[in-house]
C-alpha positions in Angstrom: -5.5 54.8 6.3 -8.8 53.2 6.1 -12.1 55.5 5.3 -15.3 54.1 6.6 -18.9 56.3 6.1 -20.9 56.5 9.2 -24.5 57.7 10.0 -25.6 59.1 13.4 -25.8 56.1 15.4 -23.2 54.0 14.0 -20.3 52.4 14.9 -16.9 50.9 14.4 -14.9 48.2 16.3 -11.2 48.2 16.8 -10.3 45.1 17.7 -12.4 43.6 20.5 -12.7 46.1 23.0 -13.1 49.4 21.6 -16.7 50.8 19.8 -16.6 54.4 18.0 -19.6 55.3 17.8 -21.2 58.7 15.7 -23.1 60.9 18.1 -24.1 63.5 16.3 -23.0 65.7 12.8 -23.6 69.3 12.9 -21.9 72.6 11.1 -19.3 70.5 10.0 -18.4 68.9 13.0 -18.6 65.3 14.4 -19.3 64.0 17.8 -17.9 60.8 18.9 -18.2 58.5 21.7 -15.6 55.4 22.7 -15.5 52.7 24.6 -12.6 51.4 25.3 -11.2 49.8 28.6 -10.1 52.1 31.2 -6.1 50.7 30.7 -6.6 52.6 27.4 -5.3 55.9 27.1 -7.7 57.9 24.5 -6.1 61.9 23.9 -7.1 64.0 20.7 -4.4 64.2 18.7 -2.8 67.7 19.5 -3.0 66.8 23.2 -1.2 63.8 22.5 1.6 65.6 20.6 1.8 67.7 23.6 2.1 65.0 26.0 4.9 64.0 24.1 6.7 66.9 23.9 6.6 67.2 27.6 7.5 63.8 28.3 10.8 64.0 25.9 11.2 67.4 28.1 11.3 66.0 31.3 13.0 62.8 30.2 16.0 65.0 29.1 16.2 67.4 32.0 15.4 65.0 34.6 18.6 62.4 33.6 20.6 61.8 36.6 24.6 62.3 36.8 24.8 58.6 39.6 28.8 59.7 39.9 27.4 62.7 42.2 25.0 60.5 44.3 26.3 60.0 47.9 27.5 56.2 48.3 26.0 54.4 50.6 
């Protein structure tokens, strides 16, 4: 894991299309904006996790038996 310090107003680049840039600090919690192309998917973490979850869900229930599909 890298550790960077940031002010208000400062950013990082990942690679050469996404900024992160401070907004604000205040009671303890940070603001951040991104940029980032729109094809980039950009979730907090425990929304991701549940994205997931559901995905391995429906990918398990949603397999298909193709003996039981009517031939054409």
């Amino acid at each position: 894991m890298l550790i960077l310090s940031r002010k208000v107003g400062q950013s990082i680049r990942i690679g050469e299309n996404i900024v992160v840039t401070v907004l604000e600090w205040k009671d303890g919690q940070v603001s951040l904006g991104i940029t980032a192309p729109r094809h980039i998917a950009i979730h907090r973490s425990e929304i991701f996790a549940g994205i997931e979850r559901e995905n391995r869900m429906a990918a398990t229930s949603a397999a298909l038996d193709l003996t039981t599909l009517p031939r054409p």
